[in-house]
C-alpha positions in Angstrom: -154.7 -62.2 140.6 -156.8 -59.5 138.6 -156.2 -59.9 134.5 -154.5 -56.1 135.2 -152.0 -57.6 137.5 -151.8 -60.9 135.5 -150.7 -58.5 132.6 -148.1 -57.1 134.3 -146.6 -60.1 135.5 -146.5 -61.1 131.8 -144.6 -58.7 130.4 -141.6 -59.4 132.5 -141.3 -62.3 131.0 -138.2 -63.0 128.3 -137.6 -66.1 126.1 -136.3 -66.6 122.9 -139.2 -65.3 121.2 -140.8 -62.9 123.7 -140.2 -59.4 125.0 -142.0 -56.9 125.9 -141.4 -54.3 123.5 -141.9 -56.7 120.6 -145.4 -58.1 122.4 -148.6 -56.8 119.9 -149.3 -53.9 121.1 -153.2 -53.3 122.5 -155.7 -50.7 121.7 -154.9 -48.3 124.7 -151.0 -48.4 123.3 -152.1 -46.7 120.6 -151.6 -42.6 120.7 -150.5 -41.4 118.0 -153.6 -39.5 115.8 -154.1 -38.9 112.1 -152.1 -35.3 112.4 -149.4 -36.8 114.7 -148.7 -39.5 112.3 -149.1 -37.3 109.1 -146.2 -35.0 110.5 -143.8 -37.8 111.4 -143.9 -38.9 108.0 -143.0 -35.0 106.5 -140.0 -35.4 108.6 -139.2 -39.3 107.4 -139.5 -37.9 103.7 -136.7 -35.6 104.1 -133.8 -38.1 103.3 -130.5 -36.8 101.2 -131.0 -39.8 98.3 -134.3 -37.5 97.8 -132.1 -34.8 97.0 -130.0 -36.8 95.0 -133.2 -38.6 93.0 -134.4 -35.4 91.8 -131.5 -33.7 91.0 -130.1 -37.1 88.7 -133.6 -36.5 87.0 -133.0 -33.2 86.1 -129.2 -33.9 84.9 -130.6 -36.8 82.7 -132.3 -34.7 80.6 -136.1 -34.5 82.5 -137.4 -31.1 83.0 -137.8 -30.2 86.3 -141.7 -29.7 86.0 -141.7 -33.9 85.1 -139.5 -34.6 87.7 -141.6 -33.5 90.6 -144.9 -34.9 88.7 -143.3 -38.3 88.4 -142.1 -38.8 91.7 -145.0 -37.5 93.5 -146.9 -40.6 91.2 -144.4 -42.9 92.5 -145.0 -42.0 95.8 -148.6 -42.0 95.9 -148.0 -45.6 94.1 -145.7 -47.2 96.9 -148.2 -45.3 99.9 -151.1 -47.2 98.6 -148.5 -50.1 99.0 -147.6 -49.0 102.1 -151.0 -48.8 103.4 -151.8 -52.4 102.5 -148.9 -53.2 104.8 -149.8 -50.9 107.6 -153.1 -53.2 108.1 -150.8 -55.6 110.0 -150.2 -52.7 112.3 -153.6 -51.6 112.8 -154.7 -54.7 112.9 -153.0 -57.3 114.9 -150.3 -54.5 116.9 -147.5 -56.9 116.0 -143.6 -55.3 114.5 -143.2 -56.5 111.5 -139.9 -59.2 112.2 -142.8 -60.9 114.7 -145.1 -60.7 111.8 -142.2 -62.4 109.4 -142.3 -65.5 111.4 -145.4 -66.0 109.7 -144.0 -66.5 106.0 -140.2 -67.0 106.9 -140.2 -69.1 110.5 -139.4 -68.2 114.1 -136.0 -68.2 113.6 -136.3 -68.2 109.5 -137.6 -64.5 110.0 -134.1 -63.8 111.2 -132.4 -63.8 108.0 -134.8 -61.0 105.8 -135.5 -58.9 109.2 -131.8 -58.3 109.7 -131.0 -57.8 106.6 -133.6 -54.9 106.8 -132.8 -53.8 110.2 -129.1 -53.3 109.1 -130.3 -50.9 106.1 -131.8 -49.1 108.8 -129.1 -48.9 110.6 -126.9 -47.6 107.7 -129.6 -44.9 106.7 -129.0 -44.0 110.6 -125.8 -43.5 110.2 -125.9 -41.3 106.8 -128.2 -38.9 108.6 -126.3 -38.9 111.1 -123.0 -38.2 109.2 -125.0 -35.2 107.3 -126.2 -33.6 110.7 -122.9 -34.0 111.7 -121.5 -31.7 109.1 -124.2 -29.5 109.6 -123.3 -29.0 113.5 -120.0 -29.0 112.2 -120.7 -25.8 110.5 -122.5 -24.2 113.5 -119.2 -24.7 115.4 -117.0 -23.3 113.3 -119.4 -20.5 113.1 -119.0 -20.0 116.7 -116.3 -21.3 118.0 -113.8 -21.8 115.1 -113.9 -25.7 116.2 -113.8 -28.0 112.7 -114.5 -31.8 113.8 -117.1 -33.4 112.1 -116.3 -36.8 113.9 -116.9 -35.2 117.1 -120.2 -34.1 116.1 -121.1 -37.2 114.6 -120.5 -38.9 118.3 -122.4 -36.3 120.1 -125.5 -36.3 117.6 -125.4 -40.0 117.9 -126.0 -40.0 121.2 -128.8 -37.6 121.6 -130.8 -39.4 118.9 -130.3 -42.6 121.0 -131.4 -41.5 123.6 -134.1 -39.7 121.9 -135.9 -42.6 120.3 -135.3 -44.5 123.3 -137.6 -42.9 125.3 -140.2 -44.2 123.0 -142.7 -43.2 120.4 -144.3 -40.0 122.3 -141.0 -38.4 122.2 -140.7 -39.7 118.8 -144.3 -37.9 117.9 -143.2 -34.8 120.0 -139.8 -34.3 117.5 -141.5 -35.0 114.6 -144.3 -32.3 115.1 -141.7 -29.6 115.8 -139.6 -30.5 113.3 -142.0 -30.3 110.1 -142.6 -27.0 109.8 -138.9 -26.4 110.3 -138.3 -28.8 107.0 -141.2 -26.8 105.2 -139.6 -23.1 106.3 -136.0 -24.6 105.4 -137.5 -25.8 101.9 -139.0 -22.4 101.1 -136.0 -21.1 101.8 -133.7 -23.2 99.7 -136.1 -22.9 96.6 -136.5 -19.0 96.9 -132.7 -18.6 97.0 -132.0 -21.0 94.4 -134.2 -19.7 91.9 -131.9 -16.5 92.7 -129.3 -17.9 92.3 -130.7 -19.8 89.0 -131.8 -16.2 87.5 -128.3 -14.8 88.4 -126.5 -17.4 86.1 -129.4 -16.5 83.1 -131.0 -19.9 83.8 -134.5 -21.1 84.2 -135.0 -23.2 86.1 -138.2 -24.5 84.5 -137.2 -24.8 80.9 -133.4 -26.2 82.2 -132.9 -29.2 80.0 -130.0 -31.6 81.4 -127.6 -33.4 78.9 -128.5 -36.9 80.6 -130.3 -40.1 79.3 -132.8 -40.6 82.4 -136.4 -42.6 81.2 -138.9 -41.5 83.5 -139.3 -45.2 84.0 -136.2 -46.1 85.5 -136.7 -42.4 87.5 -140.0 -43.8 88.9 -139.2 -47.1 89.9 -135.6 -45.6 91.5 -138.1 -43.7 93.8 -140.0 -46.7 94.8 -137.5 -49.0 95.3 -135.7 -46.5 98.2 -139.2 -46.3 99.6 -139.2 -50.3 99.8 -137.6 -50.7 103.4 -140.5 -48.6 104.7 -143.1 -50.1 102.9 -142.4 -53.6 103.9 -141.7 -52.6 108.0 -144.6 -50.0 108.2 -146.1 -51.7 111.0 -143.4 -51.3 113.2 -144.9 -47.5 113.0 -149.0 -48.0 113.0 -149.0 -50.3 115.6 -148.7 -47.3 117.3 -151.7 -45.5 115.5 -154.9 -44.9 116.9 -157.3 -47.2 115.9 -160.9 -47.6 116.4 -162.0 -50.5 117.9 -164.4 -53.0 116.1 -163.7 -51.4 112.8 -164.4 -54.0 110.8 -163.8 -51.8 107.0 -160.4 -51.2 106.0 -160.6 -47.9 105.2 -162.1 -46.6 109.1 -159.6 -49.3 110.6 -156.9 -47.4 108.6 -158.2 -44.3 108.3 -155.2 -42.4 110.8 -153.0 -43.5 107.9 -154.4 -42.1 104.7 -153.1 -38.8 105.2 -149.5 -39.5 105.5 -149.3 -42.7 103.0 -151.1 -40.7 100.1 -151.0 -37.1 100.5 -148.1 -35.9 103.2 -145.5 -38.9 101.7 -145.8 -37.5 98.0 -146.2 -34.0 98.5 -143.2 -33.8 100.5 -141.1 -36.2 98.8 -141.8 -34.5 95.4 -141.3 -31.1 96.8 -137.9 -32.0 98.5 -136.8 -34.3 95.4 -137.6 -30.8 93.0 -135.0 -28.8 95.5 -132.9 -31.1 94.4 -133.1 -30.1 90.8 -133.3 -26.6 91.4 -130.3 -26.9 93.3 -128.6 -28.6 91.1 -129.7 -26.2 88.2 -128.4 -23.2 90.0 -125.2 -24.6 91.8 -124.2 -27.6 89.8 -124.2 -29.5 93.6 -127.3 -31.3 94.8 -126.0 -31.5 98.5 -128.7 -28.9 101.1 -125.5 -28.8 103.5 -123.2 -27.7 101.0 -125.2 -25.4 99.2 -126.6 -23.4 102.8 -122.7 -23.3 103.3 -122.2 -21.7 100.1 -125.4 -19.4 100.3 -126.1 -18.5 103.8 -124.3 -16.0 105.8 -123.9 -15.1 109.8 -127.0 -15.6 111.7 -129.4 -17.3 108.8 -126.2 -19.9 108.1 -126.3 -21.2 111.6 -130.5 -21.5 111.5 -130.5 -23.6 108.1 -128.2 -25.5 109.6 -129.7 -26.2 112.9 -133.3 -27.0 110.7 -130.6 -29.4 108.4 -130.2 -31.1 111.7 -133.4 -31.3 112.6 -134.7 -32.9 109.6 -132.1 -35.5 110.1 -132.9 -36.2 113.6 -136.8 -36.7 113.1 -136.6 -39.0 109.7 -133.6 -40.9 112.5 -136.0 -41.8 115.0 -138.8 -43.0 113.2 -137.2 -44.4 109.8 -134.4 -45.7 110.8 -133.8 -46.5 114.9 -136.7 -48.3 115.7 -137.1 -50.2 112.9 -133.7 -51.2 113.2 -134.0 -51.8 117.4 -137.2 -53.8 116.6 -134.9 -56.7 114.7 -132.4 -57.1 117.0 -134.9 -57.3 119.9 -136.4 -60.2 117.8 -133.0 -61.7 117.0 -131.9 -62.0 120.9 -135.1 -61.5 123.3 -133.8 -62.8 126.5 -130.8 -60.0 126.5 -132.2 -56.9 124.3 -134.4 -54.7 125.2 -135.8 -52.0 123.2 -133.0 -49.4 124.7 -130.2 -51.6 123.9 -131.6 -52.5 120.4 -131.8 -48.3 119.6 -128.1 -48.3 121.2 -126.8 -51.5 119.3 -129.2 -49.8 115.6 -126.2 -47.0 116.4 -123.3 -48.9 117.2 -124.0 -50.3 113.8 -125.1 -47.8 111.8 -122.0 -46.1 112.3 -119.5 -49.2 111.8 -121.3 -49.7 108.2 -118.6 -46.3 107.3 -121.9 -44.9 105.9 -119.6 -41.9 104.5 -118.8 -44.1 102.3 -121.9 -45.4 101.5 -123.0 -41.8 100.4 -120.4 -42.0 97.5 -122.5 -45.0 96.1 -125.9 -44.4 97.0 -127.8 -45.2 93.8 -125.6 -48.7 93.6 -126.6 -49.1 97.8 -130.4 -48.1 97.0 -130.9 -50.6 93.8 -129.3 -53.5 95.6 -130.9 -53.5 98.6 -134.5 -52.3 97.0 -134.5 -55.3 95.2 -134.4 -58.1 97.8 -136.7 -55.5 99.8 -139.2 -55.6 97.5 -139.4 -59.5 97.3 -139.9 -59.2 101.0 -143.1 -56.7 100.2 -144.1 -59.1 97.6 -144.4 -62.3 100.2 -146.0 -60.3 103.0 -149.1 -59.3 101.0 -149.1 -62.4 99.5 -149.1 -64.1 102.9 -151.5 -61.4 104.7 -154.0 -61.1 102.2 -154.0 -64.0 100.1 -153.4 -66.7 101.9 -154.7 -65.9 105.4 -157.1 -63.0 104.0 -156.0 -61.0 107.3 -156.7 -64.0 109.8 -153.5 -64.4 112.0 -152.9 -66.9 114.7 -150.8 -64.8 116.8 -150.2 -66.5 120.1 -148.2 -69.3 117.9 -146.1 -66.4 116.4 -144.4 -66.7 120.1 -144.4 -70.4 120.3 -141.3 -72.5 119.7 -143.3 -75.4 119.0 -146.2 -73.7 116.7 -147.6 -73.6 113.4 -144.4 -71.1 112.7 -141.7 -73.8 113.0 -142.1 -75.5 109.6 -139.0 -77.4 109.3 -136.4 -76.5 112.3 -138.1 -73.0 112.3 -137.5 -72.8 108.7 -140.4 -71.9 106.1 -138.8 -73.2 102.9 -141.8 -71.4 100.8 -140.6 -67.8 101.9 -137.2 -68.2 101.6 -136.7 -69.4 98.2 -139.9 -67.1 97.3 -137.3 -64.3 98.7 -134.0 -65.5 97.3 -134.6 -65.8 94.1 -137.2 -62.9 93.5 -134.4 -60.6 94.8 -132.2 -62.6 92.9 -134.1 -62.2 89.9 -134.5 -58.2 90.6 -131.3 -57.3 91.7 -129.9 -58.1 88.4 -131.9 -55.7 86.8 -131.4 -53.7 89.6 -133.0 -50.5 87.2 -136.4 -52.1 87.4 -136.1 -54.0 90.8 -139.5 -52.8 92.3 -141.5 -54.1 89.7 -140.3 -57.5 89.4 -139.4 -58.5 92.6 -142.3 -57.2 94.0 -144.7 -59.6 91.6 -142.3 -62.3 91.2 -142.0 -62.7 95.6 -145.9 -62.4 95.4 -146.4 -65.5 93.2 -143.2 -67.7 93.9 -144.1 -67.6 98.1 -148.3 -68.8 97.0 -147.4 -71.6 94.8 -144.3 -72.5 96.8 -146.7 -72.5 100.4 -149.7 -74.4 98.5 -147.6 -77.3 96.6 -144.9 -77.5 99.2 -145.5 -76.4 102.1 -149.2 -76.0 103.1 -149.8 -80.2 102.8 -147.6 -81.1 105.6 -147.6 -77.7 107.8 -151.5 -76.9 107.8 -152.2 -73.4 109.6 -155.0 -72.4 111.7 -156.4 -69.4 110.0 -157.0 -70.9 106.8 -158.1 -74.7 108.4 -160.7 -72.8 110.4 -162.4 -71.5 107.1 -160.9 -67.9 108.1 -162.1 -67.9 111.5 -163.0 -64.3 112.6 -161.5 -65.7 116.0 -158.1 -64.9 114.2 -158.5 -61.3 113.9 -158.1 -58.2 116.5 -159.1 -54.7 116.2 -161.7 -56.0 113.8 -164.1 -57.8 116.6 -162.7 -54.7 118.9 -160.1 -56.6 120.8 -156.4 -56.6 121.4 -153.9 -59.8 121.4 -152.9 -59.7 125.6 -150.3 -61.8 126.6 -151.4 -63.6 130.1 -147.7 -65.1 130.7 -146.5 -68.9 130.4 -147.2 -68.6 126.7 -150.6 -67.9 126.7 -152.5 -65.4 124.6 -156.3 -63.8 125.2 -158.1 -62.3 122.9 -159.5 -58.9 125.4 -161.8 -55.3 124.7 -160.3 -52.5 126.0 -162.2 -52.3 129.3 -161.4 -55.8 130.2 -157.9 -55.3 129.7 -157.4 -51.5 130.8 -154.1 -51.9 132.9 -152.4 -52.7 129.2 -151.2 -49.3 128.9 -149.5 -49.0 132.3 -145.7 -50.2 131.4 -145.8 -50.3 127.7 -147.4 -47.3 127.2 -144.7 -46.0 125.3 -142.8 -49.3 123.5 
């Protein structure tokens, strides 16, 4: 049997800790390019708390100028976080609930992975909701039909089925609907500021009667911004990478764009509509105020760009992150289809139009046990391994990865109580639990853990044998558990059934 064939064979393969779509994915699987990747995260910026962020800035008493400034800071802060995470990506090609059985356990990873796979699955569902009303609106512009659930069903759907044709379509979506959000954002701020001069207001020197500290504003941006940060690889595994990079900055270099420039320019652009909007209207909502502003033909096209901005921050954001988990939850019986179909069921049985009344209280809590998670994995990637990963034990029952019963004790109190800790001061939860998950999971591993459970990487005096993309090879599953270390050439039939996920 030829190593193509062998390959092949493999990836039919299901246990409880193997799949194919949760396999690391190999240098030939790689296909999306610096501008490709750069526009899917225009579209992932364009979520409604942004809206929300910067308009709460501006009603607590932050001009609008400072606003924009500070959250563009915060979001060049959390890319450069977001970057360090990506390396897992780039890197080794593994999702990151496979990478959490590193720090957490084989089946320990369960508990932090789901917990962020749900959250996904929620912020499906509230983008789904608000394209829902937006279709809404087109109907009753054309056919006098006023059902949002009906939309919300029908939206559903096609974004399922969207995403689950994998992460070309994903790409295609994403570069077509960019330069919709940026026309629909022009748009919004031209009219507003209208709207804005109308009243006798300016929007510029608009003071707000609020208490906001541009602390607690920052670190509010930030913590939203923690469930991508800490699952980023579930995205650049999917990168283009160059093979045998062995600097961080070529391996990584497809991701700069997005992380530092496209992420904050677009986030503080969107998050200053928000203030504008809520200057000029009093309502911080994009599908309320095109309702309220547009008329005839232009209504129905800001609202079909409304749902297009949903759809594309959906697939990428939100679906596959949330797919990715339950694969790893339940291998033998999902696959990556029915992990985007079950990310929907859920999403939508969260009641996530509820969840929008209490989105700040939603975004604290959950950012805070987020965070922790972010803390651990650079603690663990960098720190203690320094980037060396023994991978084929990541799919082993009986590996380096079961600690006790599967268990890693060290990452799971290092998570508990740093989210503990920073959910209640929920106002500041980035910057504790971030630290605090960094520090408790390295002292926790080295006094506890580390005597009795030794691992490979850091045994072997950090081993380049531990490392991928680096020496210019991919992890390639061979089948009956075992894992080969391959360059591209020798391993060129990789890309013939997972070429997509």
């Amino acid at each position: 049997m030829t190593v193509t064939e062998q390959i092949r064979s493999a990836e039919q393969e299901r246990t409880g800790l193997i799949e194919e779509s949760i396999l690391p994915t190999l240098l030939a699987q790689r296909p999306i390019g610096l501008v490709g990747y750069a526009w899917i995260w225009v579209g992932i910026a364009v979520i409604i708390a942004t809206y929300s962020l910067g308009a709460a800035g501006v009603g607590g008493g932050v001009p609008l100028a400072t606003v924009i400034l500070v959250i563009m800071l915060a979001n060049i802060a959390i890319g450069a976080f977001m970057v360090l995470t990506a390396d897992i990506g780039t890197e080794h090609g593994l999702s990151f609930a496979v990478y959490l059985r590193a720090p957490f356990g084989i089946h320990g990873t369960h508990l932090p992975s789901i917990s962020r796979g749900i959250v996904a699955a929620m912020w499906f569902g509230i983008q789904t909701y608000l394209g829902a009303l937006a279709l809404n609106g087109i109907g009753e512009y054309f056919l006098g039909y006023d059902n949002w659930v009906v939309w919300y069903v029908i939206f559903g759907i096609l974004q399922v089925v969207n995403t689950a044709m994998g992460i070309k379509s994903v790409e295609r979506l994403a570069s077509f609907a960019a330069p919709a959000i940026i026309a629909i954002s022009i748009w919004m701020y031209v009219t507003l500021e209208g709207v804005a001069q109308t009243n006798g207001l300016n929007i510029w020197n608009f003071r707000g009667t609020g208490e906001m500290t541009l602390l607690v504003l920052f670190i509010a941006n930030m913590g939203f911004w923690s469930t991508l940060a800490i699952d980023i690889p579930n995205l650049t595994r999917f990168v283009k990478t160059e093979a045998g990079a062995k600097s961080f900055v070529q391996r990584n270099k497809n991701i700069f764009l997005a992380q530092l420039i496209a992420l904050p320019v677009t986030q503080a652009l969107i998050a200053g509509l928000g203030g504008v909007s809520f200057i000029a209207t009093g309502n911080w909502n994009p599908i309320e105020v095109i309702q309220r502003q547009g008329e005839g033909i232009s209504l129905v096209v800001l609202l079909a760009l409304v749902v297009l901005a949903q759809w594309s921050t959906n697939n990428s954001a939100n679906l596959i992150p949330s797919a990715l988990t339950f694969i790893n939850l339940a291998p033998r019986v999902i696959n990556y289809k029915l992990g985007v179909a079950l990310a929907g069921v859920v999403g939508t049985l969260c009641f996530p139009w509820e969840i929008l009344n209490n989105l700040f209280v939603f975004l604290g809590y959950y950012g805070a046990f987020l965070s922790a998670i972010g803390g651990i994995m650079v603690a663990d990637y960098y720190i203690l391994r320094k980037r060396r990963l023994n991978v084929p034990d990541l799919y082993k029952p009986d590996g380096q990865f079961r600690y006790w019963g599967g268990f890693n004790p060290a990452g799971l109190l290092a998570w508990v109580i740093a989210g503990g800790i920073a959910a209640w001061y929920s106002q500041y939860a980035f910057i504790i639990g971030f630290p605090l998950g960094l520090v408790l999971y390295i002292v926790l591993m080295k006094t506890l853990v580390l005597p009795g459970n030794p691992q490979a990487e850091t045994s072997s005096d950090y081993s380049n044998d531990y490392l991928a993309t680096s020496e210019g090879v991919s992890w390639v599953y061979l089948g009956s558990g075992q894992f080969r270390r391959l360059a591209p050439d020798k391993a060129h039939g990789e890309a013939v059934r997972r070429e997509d996920l």
